[in-house]
N, C-alpha and C positions, 0 to 999 in steps of 0.2 A: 504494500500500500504506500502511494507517494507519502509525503509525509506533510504537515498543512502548513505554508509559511507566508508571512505579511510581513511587509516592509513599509519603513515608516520615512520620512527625508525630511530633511532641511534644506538639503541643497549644498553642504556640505559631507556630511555623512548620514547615511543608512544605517539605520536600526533592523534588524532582522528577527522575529519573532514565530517563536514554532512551540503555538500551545501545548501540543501534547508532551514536549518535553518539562511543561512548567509543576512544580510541586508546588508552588505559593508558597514559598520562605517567605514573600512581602518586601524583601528587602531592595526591591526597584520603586515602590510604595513608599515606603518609608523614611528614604534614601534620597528619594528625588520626586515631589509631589507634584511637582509643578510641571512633571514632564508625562510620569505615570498615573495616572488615577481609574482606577477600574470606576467612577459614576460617570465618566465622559463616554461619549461615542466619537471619533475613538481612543481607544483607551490611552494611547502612548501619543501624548504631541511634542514634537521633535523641535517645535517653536519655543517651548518652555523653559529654556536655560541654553546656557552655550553649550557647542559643540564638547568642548573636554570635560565638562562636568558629565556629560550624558555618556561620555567612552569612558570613563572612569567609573558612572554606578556603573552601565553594562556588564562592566568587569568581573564585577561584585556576584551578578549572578552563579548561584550556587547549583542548577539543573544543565544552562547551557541554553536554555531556551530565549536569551536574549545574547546576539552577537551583533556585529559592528562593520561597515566597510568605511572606508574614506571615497567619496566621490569624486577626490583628484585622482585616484587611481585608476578609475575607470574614465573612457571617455562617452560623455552622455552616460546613456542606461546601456551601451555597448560594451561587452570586453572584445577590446580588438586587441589577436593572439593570430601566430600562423603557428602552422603547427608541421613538421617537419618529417616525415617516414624515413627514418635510415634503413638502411638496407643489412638485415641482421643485425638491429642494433633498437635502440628505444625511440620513443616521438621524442623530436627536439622540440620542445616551445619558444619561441622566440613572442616576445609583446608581454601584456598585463590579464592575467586570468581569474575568475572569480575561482577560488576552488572550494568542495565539498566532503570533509574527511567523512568516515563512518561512522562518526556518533553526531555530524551535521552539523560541524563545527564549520563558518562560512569565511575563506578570510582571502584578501587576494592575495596572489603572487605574481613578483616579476620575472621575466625570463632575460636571458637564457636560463634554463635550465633542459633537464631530460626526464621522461615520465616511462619506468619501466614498461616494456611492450610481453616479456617473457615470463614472467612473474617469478624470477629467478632469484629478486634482489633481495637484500638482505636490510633496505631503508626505503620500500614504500612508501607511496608510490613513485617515489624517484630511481632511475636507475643508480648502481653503482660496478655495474661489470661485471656482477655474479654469474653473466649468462655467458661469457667466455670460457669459466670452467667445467 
């Protein structure tokens, strides 16, 4: 099942929110009212305080169900990324990528980098040569 995600902006950074990760510790509540309040619709206004006070509670969160990107990173609502096939070898990423670990932690990445193709490696998802042995 995808999993259900809402994003919140300013226009400088994105709030990323995925309820079903949330346990309500409250501690985005609590923390930062002026940004969070479950009586609003909707609940998280991103107008509410600057930008580092809101990367700073984010942080705070204890479930994971609220993450963060900088919207200099991206450009627009684009990740513009090429992405590179070696030939017996891993995807090159060259550009700026949104990426999505497995527990939907959301954060971007610059490239260069390499994203293992053989599942060989030994530091997922990144290559590191494991597939030469």
């Amino acid at each position: 099942m995808d999993e259900l995600k809402k994003e919140f902006s300013n226009g400088e950074i994105t709030i990323v929110f995925q309820p079903r990760k949330c346990y309500h510790s409250e501690r985005c509540i609590k923390g930062l009212p002026e940004v969070f309040n479950v009586e609003n619709t909707p609940w998280i206004d991103v107008s509410g305080a600057a930008s580092d006070k809101i990367v700073s509670q984010v942080k705070k969160c204890p479930s994971g169900a609220l993450t963060y990107y900088l919207n200099s990173e991206v450009e627009g609502d684009k990740v513009c990324a090429t992405v590179e096939v070696l030939e017996d070898g891993p995807y090159l990423v060259k550009g700026c990528i949104k990426m999505e670990d497995l527990q939907g932690k959301v954060s971007i990445k610059k490239g260069p980098f390499a994203l293992c193709r053989c599942g060989k490696s030994g530091n997922k998802p990144y290559c590191d040569s494991s597939h030469r042995e």
